[in-house]
N, C-alpha and C positions, 0 to 999 in steps of 0.2 A: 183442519189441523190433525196432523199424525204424531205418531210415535218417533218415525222417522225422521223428521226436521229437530227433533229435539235431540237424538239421539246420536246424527252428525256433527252437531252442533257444540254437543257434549266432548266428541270425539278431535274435534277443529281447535276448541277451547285446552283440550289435554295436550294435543300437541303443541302449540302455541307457546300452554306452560313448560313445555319439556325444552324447545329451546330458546326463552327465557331463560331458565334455569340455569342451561348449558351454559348461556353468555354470562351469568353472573356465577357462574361457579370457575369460570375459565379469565375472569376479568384482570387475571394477576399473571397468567400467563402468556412470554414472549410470543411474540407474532401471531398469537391468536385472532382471528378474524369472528368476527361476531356473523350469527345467523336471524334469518328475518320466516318464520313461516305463513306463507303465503296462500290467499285460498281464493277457491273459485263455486260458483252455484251452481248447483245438479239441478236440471231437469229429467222428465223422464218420456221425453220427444220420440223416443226408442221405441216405447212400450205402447203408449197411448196416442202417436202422433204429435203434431205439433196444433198449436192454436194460441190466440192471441189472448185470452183468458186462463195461459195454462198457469198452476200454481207450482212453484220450486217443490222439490222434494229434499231440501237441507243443503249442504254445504260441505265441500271437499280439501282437503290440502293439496293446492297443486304444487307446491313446490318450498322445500326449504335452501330457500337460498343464504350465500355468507356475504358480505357485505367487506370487498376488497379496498375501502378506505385506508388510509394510512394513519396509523398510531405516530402516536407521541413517541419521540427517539430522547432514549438516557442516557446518561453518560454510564459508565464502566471503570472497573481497573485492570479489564485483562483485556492485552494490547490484541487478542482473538478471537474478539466479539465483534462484530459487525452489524450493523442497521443500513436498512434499504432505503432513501429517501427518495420515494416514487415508484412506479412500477418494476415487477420482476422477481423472480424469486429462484433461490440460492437455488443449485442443481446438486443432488446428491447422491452417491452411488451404494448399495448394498450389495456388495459379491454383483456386481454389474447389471442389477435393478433398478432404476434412477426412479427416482423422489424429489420434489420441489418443496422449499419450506422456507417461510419468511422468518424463523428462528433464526437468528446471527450469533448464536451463543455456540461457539466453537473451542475447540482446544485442541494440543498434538497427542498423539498415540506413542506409543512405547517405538513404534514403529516409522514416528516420522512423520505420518501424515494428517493430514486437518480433521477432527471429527466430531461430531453432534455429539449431544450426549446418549445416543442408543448408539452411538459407534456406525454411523454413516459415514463416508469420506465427503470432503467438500471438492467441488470439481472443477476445473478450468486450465490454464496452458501451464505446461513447467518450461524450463529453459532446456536448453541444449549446453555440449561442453564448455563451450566460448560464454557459455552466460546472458545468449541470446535465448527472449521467448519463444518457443515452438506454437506458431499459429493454425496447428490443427485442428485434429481431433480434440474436444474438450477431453480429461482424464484425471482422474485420480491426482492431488496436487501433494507433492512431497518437497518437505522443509530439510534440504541435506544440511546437514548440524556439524559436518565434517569441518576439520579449519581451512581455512581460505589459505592458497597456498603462497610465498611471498614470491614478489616481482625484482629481479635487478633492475638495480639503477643503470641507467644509461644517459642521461642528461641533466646538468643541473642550470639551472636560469638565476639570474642574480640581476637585481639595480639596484646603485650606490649610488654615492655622491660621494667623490673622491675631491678633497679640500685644496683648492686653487692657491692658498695662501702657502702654502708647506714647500719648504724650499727643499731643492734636489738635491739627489745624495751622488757623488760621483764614486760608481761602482766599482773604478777601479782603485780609488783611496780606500773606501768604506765598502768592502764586498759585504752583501746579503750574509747573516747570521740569524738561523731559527731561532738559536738561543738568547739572540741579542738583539731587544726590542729596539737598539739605534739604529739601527741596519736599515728598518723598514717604518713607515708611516701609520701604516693601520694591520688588523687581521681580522676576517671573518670566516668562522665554522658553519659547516652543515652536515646534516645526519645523511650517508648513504649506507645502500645496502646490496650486500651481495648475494650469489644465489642460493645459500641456504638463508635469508631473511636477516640475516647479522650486522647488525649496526655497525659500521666504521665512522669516523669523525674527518671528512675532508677539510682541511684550512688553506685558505687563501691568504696570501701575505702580500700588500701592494708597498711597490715604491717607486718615489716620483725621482725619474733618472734625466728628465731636459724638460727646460730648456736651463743648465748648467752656469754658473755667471760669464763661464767664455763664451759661450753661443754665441752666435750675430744674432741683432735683434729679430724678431719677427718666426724665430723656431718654436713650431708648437708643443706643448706638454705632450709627454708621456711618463707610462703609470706601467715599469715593468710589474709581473704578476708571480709569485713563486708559490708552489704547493706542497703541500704534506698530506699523508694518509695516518691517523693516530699516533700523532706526533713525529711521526720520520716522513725526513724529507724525500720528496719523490726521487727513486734511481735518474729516471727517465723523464725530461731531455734531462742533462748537465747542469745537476746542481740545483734543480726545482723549479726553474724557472720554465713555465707554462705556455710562456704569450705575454703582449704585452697591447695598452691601450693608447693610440693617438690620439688626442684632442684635439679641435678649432678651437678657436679664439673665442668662440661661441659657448663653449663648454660643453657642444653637442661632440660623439663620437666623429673621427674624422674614418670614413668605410673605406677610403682608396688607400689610408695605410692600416688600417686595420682589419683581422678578420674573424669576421663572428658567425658560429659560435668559433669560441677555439674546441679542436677535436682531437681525438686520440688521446687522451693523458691516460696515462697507465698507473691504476693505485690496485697494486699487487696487495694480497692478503694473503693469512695463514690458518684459516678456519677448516681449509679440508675442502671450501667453496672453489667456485671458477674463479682461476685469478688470470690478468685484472680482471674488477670489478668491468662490467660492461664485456667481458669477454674480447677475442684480439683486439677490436676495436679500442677498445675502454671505452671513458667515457668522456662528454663535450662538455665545455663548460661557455654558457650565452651570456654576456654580460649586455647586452643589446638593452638600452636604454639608458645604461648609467651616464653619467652626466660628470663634468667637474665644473661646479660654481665655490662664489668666493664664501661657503659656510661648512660648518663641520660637516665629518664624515661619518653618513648616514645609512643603516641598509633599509632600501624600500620596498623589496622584495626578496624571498630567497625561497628558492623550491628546487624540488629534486622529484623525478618520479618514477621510484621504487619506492615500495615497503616490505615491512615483516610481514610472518605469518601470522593471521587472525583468528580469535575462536570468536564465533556467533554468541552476540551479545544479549542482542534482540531483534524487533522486525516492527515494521507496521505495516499496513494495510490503507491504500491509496483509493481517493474517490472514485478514480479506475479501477481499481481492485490489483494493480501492481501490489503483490509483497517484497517487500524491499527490507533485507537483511543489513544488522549493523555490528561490525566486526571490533573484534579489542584493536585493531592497529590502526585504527579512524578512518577505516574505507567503508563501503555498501556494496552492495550489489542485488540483483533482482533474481527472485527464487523462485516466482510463479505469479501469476495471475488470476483472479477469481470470475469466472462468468454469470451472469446471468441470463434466465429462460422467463421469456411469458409467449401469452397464448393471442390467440386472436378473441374466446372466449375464457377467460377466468372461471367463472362462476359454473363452469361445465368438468373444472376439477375433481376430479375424485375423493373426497378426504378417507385418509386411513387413518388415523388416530395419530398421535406423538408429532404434532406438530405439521403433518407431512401430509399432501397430494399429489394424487399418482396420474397422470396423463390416460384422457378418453377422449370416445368417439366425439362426443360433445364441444370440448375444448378446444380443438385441432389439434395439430403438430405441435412440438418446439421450437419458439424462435430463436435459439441461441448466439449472445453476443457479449463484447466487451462491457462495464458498466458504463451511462453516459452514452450511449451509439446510440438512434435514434429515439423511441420510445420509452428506452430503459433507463430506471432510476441511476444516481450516483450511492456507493459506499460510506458509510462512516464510523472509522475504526474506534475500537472503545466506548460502542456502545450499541444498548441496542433497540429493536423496537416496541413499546407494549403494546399490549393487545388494543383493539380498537372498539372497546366495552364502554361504554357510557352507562357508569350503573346507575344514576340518576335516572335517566330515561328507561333505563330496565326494568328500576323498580315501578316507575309509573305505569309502564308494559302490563306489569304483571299485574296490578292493583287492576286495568283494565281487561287482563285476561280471564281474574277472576270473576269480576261482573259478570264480564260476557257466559263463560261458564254457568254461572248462577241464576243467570238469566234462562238459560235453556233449561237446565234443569226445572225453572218451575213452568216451562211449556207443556215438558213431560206431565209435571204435576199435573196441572190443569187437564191437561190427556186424560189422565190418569182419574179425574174429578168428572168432566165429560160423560165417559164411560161407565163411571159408578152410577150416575142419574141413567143412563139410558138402561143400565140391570134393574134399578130400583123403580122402574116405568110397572103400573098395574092396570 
């Protein structure tokens, strides 16, 4: 027995307690990865050969390793926190120094774009004009907060059920009158909009013009169709009258006298916009589906596809890591994408403190990808990961760290007791 087995010993025991310590000083912070230090037995094969009776000379740290388990995932309330569920870790850039960190606790910059709380950018694709992702280079991911700018209307789609029971109006007794709800059967509005994002109110006005009580029998319904743009009747055709619908006996549209959509109607405005709406064209209007059965008159559908302009309302963040923006005029669109990087070896990461490791010889390269693509964990917004501390088990760590410690210390002792008999020898 030496000096020296006690005194690596001592030294094995110190660090051990150090990270201990760290892990239970760090228990409460995101993405923390807990550390294991790891030890190996010194010989001294070097010095004095080898031999099958040789005794150890103490005990070394070979290695403090982190221990890349996955913590428990919380929930959040800022829609900018993210949690990794499985491998992978965020990519982030400093003045274009990239850092990996399983920290998901994110927010925007004065500037637009995503960042940690030491001001790192979070990294992966942005989109292009069109609003298409840019599947390059990972980069810098920026949240444009500008408003969404609005879309003309160019089509609107409508299915009804126009009431089989409702006897015809003969048009040349009883002409069409906007003003005069006997004119007409039914009316239904929809919101369009033109190119600077400005609401107009299209209405549709149906009336049933045959089969008339003179017809011969066997002439099918029809449903002429008259329009208005905010209250005034369309210039264009003559008198508002848009198109009109033939029915079978079926109640299904009849296509060989009918055509759908109808197209061109011209709803002129005075905003300052392109007028018509829909520009020369204008716009079509699809009645394709409606039906006439023997029950009241119903809309089953009615869509248009323009809107206004939109300010950014919010966003989330998709188990693929799509950011997906949410606009005041009930539209979305997609801002960016979040990537993640792992390694072929983790544990060969660099840690530099605030959460973050930095890529080495050890590690390999960066795998860089979508989240969900092979390997790589899924995202989840609103919240994030904790550290993966077991303080229970820490503390039992530590209570046998200390032993252990304590234990070598009194080898010293005894060293130490040794020694004093062999001075006190006469």
């Amino acid at each position: 027995m030496s000096f020296q087995q006690g005194l690596s010993g001592l030294n094995a025991a110190s660090k051990s307690l150090d990270a201990i310590g760290n892990n239970v000083a760090n228990a409460n912070t995101v993405g923390f990865k807990a550390s294991q230090a790891q030890f190996a037995d010194v010989y001294a094969s070097s010095l004095s050969g080898g031999g099958a009776g040789q005794v150890g000379i103490g005990v070394k740290v070979a290695n403090v390793a982190q221990q890349f388990t996955q913590g428990n995932i919380t929930g959040s309330s800022n829609p900018l926190d993210v949690a990794i569920s499985g491998s992978g870790f965020f990519r982030l850039s400093t003045n274009g120094t990239i850092t990996y960190s399983r920290n998901g606790q994110f927010q925007l910059d004065k500037n637009g774009y995503i960042v940690n709380p030491d001001g790192a950018r979070l990294t992966g694709y942005g989109v292009n004009a069109s609003g298409v992702l840019s599947l390059g280079a990972p980069g810098d991911i920026y949240i444009n907060t500008a408003d969404q700018p609005p879309s003309e209307s160019s089509k609107v789609t409508a299915q009804l059920n126009l009431d089989s029971r409702k006897t015809a109006i003969d048009q040349a007794v009883t002409p069409f009158n906007i003003n005069d709800p006997a004119t007409y059967h039914n009316a239904t509005s929809v919101s369009v909009f033109d190119s600077l994002g400005n609401a107009h109110v299209l209405q549709t006005y149906f009336v049933k013009t045959a089969p008339l009580a003179a017809d011969p029998p066997g002439t099918l319904a029809t449903w002429d169709i008259y329009g208005a743009v905010d209250g005034n009747l369309l210039p264009a055709p003559v008198g508002g009258n848009i198109g009109s619908i033939t029915f079978n006996s079926d109640g299904t549209i009849n296509t060989g006298l009918t055509t759908m959509p109808i197209p061109n109607i011209q709803l002129p405005v005075s905003t300052g916009a392109t007028t018509p709406i829909g520009g020369g064209a204008g716009i079509s209007v699809d009645f394709t589906g409606t039906t006439q059965f023997g029950s009241a008159f119903s809309v089953n559908a009615l869509t248009q596809d323009g809107f206004a302009a939109g300010r950014l309302s919010g966003f989330n963040i998709g188990d693929d890591g799509v950011i997906t923006g949410r606009y005041t005029n009930g539209k979305s669109a997609t801002l960016g994408q979040v990537v993640l990087a792992n390694f072929a070896n983790p544990n060969g990461l660099q840690p530099l403190g605030n959460n973050v490791w930095s890529v080495s010889s050890e590690s390999g390269p960066e795998l860089v990808a979508s989240p969900g693509s092979g390997s790589l964990g899924t995202l989840q917004s609103m919240a994030v990961e904790d550290s993966n501390v077991d303080l229970t088990a820490e503390l039992v760590n530590m209570i046998t760290a200390q032993r252990y410690y304590q234990a070598n210390a009194q080898t010293i002792k005894t060293q130490d007791q040794v020694m004093q008999t062999l001075v006190n020898l006469r």
